[in-house]
PAVO-793425 format. One record per atom (N, C-alpha, C, CB): x, y, z; residue number from 0; residue in three letters; atom name. Coordinates in pm, 1 decimal, always signed. Atoms other than C-alpha are relative to their C-alpha. Glycine has a CB too. Layout:
BEGIN
ATOM/X/Y/Z/NUM/ALA/CA
...
***
This chain:
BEGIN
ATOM/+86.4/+113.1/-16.5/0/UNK/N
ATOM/+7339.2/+21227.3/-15669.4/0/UNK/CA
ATOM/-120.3/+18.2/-92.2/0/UNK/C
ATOM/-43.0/-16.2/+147.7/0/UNK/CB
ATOM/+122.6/-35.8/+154.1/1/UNK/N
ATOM/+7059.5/+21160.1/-15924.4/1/UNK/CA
ATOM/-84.0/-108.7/+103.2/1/UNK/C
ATOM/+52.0/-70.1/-238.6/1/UNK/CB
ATOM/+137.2/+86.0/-54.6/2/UNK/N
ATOM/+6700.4/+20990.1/-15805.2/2/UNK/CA
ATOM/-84.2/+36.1/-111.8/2/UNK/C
ATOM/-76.9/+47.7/+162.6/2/UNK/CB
ATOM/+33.4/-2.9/+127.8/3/UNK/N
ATOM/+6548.3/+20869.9/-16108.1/3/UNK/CA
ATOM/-143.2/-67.2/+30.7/3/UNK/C
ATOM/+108.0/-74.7/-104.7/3/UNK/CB
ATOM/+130.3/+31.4/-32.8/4/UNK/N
ATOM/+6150.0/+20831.7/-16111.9/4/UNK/CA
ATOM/-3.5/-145.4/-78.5/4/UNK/C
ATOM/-114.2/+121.0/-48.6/4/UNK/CB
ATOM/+81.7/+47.7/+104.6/5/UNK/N
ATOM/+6113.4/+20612.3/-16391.8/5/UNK/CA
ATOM/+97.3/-136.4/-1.1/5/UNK/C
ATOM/-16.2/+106.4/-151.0/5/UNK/CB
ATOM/-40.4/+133.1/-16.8/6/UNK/N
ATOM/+6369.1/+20329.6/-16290.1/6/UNK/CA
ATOM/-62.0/-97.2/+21.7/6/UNK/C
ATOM/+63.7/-11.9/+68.8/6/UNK/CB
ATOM/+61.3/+104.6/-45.9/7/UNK/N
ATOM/+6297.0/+19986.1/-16286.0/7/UNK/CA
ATOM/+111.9/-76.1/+70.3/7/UNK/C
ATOM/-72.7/-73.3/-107.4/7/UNK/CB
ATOM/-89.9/+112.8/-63.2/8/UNK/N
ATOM/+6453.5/+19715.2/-16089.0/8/UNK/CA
ATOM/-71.3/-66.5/+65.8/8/UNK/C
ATOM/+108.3/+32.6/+82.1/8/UNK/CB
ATOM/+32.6/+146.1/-77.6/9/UNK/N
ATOM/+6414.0/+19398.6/-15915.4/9/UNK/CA
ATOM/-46.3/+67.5/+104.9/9/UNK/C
ATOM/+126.3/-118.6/+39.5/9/UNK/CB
ATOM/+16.2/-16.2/-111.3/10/UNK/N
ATOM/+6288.8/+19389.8/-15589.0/10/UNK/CA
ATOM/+100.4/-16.4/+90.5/10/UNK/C
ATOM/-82.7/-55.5/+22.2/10/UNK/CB
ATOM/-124.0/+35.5/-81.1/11/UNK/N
ATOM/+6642.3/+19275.5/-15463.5/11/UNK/CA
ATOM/+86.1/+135.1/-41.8/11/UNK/C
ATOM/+79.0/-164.2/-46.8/11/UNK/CB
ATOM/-76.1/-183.6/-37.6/12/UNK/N
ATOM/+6763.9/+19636.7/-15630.6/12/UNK/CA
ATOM/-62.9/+38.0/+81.0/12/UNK/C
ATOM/-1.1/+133.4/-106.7/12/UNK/CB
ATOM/+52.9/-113.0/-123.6/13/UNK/N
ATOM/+6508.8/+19836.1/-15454.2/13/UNK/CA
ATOM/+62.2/-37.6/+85.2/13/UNK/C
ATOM/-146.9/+13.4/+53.5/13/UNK/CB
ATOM/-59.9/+10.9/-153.0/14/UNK/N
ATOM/+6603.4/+19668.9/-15141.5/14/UNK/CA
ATOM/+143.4/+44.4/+43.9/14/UNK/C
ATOM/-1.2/-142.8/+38.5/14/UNK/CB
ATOM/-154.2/-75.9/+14.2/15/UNK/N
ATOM/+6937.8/+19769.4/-15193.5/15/UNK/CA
ATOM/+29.3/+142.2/+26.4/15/UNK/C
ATOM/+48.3/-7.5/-137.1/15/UNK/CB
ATOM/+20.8/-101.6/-20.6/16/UNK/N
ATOM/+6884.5/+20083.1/-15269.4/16/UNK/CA
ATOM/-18.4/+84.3/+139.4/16/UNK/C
ATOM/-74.4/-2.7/-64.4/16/UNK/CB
ATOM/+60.8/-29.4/-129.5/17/UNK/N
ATOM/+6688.7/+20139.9/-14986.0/17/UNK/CA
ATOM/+107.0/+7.4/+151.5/17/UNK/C
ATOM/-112.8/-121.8/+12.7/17/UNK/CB
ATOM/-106.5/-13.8/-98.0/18/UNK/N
ATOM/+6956.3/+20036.6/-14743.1/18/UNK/CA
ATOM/+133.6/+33.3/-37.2/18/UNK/C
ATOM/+10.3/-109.6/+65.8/18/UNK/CB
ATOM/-101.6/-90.5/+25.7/19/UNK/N
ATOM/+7195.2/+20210.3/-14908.1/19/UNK/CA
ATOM/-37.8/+145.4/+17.9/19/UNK/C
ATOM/+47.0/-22.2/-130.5/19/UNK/CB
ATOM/+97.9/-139.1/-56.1/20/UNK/N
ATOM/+6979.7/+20516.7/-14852.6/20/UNK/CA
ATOM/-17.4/+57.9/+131.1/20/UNK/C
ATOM/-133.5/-21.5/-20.0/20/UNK/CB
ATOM/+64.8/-15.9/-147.0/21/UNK/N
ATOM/+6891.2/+20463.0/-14477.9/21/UNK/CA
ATOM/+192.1/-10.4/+104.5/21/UNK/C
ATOM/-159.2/-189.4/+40.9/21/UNK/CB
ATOM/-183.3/-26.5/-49.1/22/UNK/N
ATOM/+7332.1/+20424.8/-14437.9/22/UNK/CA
ATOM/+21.4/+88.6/-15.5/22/UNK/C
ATOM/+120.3/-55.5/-54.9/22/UNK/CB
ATOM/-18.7/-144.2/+42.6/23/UNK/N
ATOM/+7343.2/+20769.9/-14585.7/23/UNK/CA
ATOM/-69.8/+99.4/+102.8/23/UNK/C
ATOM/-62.6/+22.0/-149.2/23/UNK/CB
ATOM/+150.6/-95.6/-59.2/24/UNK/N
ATOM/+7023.6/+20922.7/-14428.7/24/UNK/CA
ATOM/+20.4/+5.2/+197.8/24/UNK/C
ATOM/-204.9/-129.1/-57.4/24/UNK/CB
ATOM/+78.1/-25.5/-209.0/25/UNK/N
ATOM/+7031.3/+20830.2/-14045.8/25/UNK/CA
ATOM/+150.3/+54.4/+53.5/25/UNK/C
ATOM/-67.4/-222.3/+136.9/25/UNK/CB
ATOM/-72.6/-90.2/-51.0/26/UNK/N
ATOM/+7380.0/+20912.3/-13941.2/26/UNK/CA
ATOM/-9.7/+165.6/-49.2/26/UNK/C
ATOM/+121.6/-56.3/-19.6/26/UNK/CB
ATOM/+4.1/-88.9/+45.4/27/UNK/N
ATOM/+7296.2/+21233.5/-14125.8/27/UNK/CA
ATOM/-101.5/+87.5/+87.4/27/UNK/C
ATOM/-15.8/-25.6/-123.5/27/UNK/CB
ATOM/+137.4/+5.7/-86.9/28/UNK/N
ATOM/+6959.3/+21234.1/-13940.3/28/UNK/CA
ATOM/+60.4/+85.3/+113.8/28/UNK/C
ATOM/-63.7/-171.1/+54.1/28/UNK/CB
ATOM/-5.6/-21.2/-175.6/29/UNK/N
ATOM/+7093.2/+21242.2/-13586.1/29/UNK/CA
ATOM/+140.1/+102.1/+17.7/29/UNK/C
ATOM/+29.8/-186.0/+104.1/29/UNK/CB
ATOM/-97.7/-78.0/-2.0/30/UNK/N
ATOM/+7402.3/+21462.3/-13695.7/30/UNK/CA
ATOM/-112.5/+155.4/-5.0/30/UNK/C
ATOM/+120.3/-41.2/-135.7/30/UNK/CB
ATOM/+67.3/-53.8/-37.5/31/UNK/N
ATOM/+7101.1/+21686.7/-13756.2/31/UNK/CA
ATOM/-80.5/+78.7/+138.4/31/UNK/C
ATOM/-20.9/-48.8/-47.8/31/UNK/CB
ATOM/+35.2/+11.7/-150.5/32/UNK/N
ATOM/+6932.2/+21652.5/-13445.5/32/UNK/CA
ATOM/+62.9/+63.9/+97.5/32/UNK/C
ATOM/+8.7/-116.5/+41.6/32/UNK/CB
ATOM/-69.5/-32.7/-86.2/33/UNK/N
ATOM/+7227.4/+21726.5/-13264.3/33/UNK/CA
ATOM/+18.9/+201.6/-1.6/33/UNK/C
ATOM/+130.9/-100.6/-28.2/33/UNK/CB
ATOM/+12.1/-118.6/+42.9/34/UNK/N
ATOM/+7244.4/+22046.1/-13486.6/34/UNK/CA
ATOM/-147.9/+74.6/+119.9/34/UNK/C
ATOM/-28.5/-18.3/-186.3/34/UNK/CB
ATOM/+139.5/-31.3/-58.1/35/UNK/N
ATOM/+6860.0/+22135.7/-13321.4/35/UNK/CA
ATOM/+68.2/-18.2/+136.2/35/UNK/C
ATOM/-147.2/-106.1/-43.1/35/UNK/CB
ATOM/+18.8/+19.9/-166.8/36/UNK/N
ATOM/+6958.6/+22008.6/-12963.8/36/UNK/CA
ATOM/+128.3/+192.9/+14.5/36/UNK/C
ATOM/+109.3/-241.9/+93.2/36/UNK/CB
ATOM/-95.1/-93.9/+2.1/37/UNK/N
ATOM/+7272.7/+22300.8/-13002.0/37/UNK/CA
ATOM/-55.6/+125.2/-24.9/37/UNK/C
ATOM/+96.2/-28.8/-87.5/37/UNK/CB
ATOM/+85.0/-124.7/+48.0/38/UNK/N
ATOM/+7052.4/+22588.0/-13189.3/38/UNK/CA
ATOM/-103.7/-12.7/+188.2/38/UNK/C
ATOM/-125.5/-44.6/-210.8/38/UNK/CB
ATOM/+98.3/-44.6/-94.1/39/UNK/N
ATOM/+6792.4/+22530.8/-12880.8/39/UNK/CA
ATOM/+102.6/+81.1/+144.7/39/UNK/C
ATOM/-104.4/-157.7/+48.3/39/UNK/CB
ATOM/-82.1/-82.8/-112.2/40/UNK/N
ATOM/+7057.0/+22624.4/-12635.2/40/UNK/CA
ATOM/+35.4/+96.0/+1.5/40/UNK/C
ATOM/+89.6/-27.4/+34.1/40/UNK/CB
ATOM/-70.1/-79.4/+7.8/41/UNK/N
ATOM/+7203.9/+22889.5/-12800.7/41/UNK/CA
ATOM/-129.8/+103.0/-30.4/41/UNK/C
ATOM/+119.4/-28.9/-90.1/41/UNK/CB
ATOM/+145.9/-84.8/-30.9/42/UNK/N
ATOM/+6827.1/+23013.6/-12868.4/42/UNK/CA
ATOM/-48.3/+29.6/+126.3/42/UNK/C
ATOM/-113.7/-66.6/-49.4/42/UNK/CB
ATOM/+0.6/-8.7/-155.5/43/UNK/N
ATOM/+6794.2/+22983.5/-12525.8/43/UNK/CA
ATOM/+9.3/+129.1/+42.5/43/UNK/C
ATOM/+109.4/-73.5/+66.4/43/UNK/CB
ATOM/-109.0/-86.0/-38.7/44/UNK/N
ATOM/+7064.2/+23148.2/-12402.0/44/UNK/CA
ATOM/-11.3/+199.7/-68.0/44/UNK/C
ATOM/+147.1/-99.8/-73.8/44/UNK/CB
ATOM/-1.9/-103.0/+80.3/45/UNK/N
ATOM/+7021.0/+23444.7/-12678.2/45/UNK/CA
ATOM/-133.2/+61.1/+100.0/45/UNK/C
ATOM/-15.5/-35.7/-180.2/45/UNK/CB
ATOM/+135.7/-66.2/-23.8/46/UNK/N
ATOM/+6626.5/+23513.5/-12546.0/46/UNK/CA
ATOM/+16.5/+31.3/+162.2/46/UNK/C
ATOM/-144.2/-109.9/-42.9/46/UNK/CB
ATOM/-18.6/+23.4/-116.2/47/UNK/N
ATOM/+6740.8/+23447.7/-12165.1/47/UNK/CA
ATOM/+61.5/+157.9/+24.3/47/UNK/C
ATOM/+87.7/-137.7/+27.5/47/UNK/CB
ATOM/-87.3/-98.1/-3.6/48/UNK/N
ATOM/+7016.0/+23684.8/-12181.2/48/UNK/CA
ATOM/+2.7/+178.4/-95.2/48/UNK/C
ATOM/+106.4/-89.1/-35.5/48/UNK/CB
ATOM/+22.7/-68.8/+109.0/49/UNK/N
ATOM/+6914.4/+23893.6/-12450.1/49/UNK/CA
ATOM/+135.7/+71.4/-49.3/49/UNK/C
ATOM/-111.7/+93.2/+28.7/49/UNK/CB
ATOM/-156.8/-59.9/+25.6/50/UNK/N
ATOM/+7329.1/+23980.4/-12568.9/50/UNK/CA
ATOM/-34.7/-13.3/-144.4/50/UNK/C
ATOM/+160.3/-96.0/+63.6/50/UNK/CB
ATOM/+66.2/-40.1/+158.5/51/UNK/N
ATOM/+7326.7/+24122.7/-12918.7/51/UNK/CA
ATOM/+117.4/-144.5/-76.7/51/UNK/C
ATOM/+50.3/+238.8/-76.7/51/UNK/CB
ATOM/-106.4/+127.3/+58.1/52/UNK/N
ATOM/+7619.2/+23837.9/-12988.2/52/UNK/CA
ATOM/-44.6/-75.2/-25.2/52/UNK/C
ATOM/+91.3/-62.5/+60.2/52/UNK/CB
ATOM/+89.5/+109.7/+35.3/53/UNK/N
ATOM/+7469.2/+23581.2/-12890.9/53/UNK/CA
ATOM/-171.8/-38.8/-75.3/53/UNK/C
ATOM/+1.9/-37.4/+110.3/53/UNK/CB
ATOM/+124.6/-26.5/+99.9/54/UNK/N
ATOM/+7145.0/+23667.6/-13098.5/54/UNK/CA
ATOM/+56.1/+21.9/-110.8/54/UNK/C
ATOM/-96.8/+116.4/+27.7/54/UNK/CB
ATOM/-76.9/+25.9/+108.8/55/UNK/N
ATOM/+7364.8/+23748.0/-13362.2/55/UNK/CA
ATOM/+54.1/-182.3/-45.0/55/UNK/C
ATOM/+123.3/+98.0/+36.0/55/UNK/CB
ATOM/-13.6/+107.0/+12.5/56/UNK/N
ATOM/+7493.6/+23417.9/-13319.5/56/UNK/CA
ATOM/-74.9/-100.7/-90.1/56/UNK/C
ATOM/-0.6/-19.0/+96.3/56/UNK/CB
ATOM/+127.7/+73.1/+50.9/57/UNK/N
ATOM/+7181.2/+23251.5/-13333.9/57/UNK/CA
ATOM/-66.0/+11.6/-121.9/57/UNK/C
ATOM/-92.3/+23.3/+73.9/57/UNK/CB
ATOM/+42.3/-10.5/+74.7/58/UNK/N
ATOM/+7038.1/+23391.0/-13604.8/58/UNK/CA
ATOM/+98.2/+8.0/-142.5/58/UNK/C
ATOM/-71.8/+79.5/+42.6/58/UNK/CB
ATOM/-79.2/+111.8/+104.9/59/UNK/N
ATOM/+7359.3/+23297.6/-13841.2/59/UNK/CA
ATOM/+35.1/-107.9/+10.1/59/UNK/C
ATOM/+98.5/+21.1/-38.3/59/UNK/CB
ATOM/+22.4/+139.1/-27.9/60/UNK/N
ATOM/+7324.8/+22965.0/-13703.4/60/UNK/CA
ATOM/-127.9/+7.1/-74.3/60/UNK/C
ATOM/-2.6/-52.3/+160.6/60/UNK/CB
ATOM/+126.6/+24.7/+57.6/61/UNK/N
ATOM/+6966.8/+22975.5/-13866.7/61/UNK/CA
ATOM/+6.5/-12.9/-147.0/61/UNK/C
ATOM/-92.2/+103.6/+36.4/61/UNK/CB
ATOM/-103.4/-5.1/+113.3/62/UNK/N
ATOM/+7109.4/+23089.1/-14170.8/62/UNK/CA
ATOM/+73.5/-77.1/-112.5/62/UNK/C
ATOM/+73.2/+25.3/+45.2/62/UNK/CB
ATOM/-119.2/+138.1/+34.2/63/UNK/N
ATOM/+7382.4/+22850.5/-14230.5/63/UNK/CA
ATOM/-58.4/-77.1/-18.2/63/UNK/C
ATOM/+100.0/-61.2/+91.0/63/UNK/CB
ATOM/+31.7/+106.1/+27.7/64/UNK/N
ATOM/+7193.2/+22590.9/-14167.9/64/UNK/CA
ATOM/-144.3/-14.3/-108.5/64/UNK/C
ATOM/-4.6/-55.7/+129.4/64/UNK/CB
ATOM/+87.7/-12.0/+120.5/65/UNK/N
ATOM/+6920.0/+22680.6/-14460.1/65/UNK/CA
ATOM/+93.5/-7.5/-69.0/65/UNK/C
ATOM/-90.3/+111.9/-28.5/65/UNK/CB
ATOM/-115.1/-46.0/+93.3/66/UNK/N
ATOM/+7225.2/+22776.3/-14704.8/66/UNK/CA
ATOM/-11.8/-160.0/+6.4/66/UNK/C
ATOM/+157.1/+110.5/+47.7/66/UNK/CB
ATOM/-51.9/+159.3/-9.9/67/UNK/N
ATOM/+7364.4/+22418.1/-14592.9/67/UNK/CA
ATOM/-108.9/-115.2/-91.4/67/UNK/C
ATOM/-3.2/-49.6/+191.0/67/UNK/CB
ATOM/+87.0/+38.3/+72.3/68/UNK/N
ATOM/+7022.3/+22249.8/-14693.3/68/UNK/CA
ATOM/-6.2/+32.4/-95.8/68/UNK/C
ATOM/-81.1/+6.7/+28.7/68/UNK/CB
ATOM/+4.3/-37.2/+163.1/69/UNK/N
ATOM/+6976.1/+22410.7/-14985.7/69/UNK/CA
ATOM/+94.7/-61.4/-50.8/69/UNK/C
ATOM/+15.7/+145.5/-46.2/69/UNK/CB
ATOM/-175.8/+77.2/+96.1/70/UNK/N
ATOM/+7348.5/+22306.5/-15112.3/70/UNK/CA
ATOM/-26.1/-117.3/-27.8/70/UNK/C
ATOM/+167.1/-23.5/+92.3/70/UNK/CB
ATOM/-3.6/+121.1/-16.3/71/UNK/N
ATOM/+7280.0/+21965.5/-14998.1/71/UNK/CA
ATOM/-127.3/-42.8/-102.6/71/UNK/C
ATOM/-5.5/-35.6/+155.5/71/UNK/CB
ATOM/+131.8/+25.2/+131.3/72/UNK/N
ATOM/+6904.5/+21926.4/-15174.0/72/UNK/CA
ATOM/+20.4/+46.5/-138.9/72/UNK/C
ATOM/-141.8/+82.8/+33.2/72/UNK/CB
ATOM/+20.1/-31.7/+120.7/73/UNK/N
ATOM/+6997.3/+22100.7/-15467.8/73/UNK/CA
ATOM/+103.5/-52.1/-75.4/73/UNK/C
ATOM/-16.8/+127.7/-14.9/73/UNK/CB
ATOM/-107.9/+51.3/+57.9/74/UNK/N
ATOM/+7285.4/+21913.7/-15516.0/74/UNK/CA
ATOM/-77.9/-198.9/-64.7/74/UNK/C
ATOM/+151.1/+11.6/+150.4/74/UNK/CB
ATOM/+75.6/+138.5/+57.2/75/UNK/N
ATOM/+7030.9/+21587.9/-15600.2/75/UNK/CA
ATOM/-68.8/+70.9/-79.1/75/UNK/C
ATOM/-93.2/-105.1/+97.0/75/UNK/CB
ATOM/+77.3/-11.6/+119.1/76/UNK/N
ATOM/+6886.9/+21566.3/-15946.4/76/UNK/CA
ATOM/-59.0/-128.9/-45.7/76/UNK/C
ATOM/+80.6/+56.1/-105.0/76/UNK/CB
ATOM/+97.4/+40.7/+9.4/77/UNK/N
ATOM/+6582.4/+21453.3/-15998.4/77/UNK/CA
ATOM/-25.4/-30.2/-116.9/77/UNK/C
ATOM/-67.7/+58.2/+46.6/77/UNK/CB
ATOM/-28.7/-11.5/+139.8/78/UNK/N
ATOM/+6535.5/+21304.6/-16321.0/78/UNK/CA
ATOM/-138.9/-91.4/-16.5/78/UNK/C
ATOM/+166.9/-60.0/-64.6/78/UNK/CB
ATOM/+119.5/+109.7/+20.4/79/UNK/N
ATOM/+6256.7/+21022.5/-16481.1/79/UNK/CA
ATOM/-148.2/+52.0/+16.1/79/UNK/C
ATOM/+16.3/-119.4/+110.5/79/UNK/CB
ATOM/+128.7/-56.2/-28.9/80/UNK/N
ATOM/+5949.8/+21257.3/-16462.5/80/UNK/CA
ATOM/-66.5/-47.4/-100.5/80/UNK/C
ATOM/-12.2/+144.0/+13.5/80/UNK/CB
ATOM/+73.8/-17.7/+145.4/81/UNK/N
ATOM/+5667.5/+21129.1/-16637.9/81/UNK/CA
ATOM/-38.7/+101.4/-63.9/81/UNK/C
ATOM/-100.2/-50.1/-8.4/81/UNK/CB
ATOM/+73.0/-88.9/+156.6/82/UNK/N
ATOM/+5544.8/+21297.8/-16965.4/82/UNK/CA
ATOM/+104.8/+134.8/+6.5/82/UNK/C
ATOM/-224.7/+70.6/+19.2/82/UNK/CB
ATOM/-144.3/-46.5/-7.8/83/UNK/N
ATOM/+5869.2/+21525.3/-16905.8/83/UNK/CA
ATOM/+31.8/-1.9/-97.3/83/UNK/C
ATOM/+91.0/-55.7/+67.2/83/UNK/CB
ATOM/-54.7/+20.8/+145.1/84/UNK/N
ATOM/+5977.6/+21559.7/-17261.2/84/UNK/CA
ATOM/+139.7/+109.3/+51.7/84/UNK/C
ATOM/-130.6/+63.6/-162.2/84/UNK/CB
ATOM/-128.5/-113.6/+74.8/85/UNK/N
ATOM/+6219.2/+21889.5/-17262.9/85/UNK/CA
ATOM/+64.0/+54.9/+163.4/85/UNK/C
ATOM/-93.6/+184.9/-129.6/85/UNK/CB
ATOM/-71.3/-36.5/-65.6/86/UNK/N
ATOM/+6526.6/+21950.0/-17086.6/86/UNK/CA
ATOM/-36.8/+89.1/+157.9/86/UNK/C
ATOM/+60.7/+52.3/-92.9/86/UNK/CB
ATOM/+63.6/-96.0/-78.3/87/UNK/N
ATOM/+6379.2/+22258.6/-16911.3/87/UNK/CA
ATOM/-91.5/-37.4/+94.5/87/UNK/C
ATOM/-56.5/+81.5/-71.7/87/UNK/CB
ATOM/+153.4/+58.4/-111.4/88/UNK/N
ATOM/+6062.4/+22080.7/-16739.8/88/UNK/CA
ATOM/+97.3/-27.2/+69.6/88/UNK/C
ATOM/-133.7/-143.8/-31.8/88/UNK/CB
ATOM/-58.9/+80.5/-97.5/89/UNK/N
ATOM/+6270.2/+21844.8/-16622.8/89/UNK/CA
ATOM/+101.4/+43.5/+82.3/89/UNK/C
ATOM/+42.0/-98.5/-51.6/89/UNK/CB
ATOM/-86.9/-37.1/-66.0/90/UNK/N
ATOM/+6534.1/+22051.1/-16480.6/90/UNK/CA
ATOM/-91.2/+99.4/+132.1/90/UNK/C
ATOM/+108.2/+69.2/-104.0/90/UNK/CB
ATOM/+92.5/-93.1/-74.1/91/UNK/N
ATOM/+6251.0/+22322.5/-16319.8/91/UNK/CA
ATOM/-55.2/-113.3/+52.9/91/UNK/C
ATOM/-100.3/+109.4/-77.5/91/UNK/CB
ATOM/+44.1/+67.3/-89.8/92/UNK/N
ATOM/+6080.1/+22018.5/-16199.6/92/UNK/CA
ATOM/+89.4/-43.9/+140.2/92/UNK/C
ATOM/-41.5/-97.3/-71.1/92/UNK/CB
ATOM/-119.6/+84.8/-109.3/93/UNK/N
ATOM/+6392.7/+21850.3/-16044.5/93/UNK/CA
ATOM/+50.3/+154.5/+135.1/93/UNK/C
ATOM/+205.9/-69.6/-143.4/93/UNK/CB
ATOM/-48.7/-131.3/-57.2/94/UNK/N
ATOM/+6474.0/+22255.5/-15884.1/94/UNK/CA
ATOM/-140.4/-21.0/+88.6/94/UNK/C
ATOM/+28.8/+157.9/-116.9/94/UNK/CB
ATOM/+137.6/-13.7/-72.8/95/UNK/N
ATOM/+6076.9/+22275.9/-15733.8/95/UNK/CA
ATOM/+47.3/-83.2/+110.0/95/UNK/C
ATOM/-147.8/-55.6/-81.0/95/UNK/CB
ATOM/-63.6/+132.3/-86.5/96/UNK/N
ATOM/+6166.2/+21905.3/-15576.8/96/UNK/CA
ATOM/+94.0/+39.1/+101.4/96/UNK/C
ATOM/+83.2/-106.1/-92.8/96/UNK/CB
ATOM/-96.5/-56.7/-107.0/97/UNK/N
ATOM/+6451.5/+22044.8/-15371.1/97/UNK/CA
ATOM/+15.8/+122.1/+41.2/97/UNK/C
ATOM/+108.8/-20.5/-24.8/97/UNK/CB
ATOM/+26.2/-170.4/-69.7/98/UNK/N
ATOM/+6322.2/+22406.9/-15287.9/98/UNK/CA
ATOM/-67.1/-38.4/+84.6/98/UNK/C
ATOM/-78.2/+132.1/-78.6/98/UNK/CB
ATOM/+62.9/+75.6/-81.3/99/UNK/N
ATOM/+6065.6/+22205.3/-15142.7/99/UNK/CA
ATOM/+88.2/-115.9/+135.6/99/UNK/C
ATOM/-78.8/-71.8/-108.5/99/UNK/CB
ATOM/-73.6/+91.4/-83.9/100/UNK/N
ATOM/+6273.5/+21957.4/-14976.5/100/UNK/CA
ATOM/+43.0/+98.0/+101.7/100/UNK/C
ATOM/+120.7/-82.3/-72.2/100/UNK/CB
ATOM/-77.5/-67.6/-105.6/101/UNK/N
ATOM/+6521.1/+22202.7/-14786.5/101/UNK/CA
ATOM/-102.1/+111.2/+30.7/101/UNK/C
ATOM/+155.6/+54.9/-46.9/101/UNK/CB
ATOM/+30.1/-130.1/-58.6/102/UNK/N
ATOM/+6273.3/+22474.6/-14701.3/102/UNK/CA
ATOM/-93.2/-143.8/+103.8/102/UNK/C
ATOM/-94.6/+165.3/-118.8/102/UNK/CB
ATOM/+105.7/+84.2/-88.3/103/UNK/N
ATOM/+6048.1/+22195.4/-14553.6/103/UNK/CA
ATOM/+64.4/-73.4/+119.2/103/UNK/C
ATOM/-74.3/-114.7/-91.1/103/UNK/CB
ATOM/-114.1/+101.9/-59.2/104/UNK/N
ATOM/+6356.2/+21981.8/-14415.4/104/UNK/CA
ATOM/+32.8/+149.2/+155.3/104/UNK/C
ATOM/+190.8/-46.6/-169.0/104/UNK/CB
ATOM/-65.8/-98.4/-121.9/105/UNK/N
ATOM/+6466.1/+22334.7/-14234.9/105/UNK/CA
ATOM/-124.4/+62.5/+65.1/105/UNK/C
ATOM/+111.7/+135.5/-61.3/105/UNK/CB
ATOM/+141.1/-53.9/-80.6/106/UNK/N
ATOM/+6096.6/+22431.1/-14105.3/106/UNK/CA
ATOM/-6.5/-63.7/+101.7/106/UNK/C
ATOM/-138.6/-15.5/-63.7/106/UNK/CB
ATOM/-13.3/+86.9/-72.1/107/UNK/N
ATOM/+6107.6/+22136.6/-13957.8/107/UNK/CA
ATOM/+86.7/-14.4/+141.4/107/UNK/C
ATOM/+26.1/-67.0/-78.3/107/UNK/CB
ATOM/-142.8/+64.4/-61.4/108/UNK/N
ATOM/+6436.2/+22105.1/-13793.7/108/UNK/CA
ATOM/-26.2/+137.5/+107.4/108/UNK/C
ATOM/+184.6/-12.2/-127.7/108/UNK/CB
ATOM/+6.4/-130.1/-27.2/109/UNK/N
ATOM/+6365.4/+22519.5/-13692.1/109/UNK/CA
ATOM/-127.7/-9.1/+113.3/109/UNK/C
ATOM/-21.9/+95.0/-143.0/109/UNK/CB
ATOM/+161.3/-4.0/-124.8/110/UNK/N
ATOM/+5992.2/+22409.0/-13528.8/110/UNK/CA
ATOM/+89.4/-107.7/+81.5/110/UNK/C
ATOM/-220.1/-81.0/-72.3/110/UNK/CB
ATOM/+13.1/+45.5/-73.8/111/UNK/N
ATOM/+6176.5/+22163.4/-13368.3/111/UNK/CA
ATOM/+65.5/+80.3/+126.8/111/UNK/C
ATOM/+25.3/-107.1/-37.8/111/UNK/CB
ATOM/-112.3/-73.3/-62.8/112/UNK/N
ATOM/+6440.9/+22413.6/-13197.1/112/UNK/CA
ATOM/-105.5/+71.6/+111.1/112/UNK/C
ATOM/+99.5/+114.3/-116.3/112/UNK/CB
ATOM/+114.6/-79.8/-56.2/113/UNK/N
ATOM/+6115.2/+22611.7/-13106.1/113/UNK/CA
ATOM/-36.6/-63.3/+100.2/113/UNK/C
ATOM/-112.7/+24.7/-81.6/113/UNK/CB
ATOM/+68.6/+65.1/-68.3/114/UNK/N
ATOM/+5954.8/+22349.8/-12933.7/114/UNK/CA
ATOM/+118.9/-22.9/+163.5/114/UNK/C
ATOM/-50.4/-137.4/-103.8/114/UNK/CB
ATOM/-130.3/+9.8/-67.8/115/UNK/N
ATOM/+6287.9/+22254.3/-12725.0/115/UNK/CA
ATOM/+24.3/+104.2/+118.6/115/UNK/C
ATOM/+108.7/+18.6/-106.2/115/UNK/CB
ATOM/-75.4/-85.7/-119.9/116/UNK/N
ATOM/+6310.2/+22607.3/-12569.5/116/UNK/CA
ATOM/-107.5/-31.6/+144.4/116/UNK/C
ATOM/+6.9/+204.5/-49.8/116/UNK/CB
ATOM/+86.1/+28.4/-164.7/117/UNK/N
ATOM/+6047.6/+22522.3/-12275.0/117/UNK/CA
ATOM/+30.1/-69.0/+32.4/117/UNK/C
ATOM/-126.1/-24.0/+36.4/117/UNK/CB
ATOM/-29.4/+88.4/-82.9/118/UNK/N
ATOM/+6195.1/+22220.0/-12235.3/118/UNK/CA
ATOM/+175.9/-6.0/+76.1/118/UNK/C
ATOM/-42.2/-119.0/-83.6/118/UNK/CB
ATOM/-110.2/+36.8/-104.1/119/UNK/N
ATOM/+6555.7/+22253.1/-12162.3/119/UNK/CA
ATOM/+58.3/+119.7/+126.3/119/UNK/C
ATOM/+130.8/-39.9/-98.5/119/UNK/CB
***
């Protein structure tokens, strides 16, 4: 997938775009989510019980699902940077863009797991 800064289009592309984006993004979303509701249990369960398995478990469930992000963010290239002249920027820029993305995407997803264990 490429996401290009420096496109132009109508306002009837963007809109397009956009909900072609949010068809991609939300079942992805809540397939997420579900990921987090599953990690909190098995975080749970791991701290409850303290079994070296299931802590093992858990913590290549943590794992995986960074690896996974990463694959997924670094598999979009970022392209259209202004003042961007040479190959290299633009490729180290487009790499920054999705180190950022998935470490932030999985902080996220990881504080939410956190938050979760008092509640279920």
């Amino acid at each position: 997938m490429t996401v290009n800064f420096s496109e132009e289009k109508t306002e009837a592309g963007w809109q397009k775009t956009l909900d072609e984006f949010w068809k991609v993004v939300t079942p992805t979303w809540f397939e997420w989510l579900e990921w987090v509701l599953i990690l909190g249990v098995v975080t749970l369960v791991a701290q409850e019980t303290e079994n070296l398995i299931v802590r093992a478990v858990t913590a290549f469930s943590y794992v995986a699902m960074f690896f996974y992000l990463q694959s997924l963010f670094f598999s979009i290239e970022f392209v259209g940077f202004p003042g961007a002249r040479s190959y290299r920027i633009r490729r180290i820029l487009s790499l920054v863009i999705s180190g950022v993305l998935s470490f932030s995407t999985w902080l996220l997803l990881t504080t939410l797991v956190g938050q979760l264990g008092g509640y279920i």
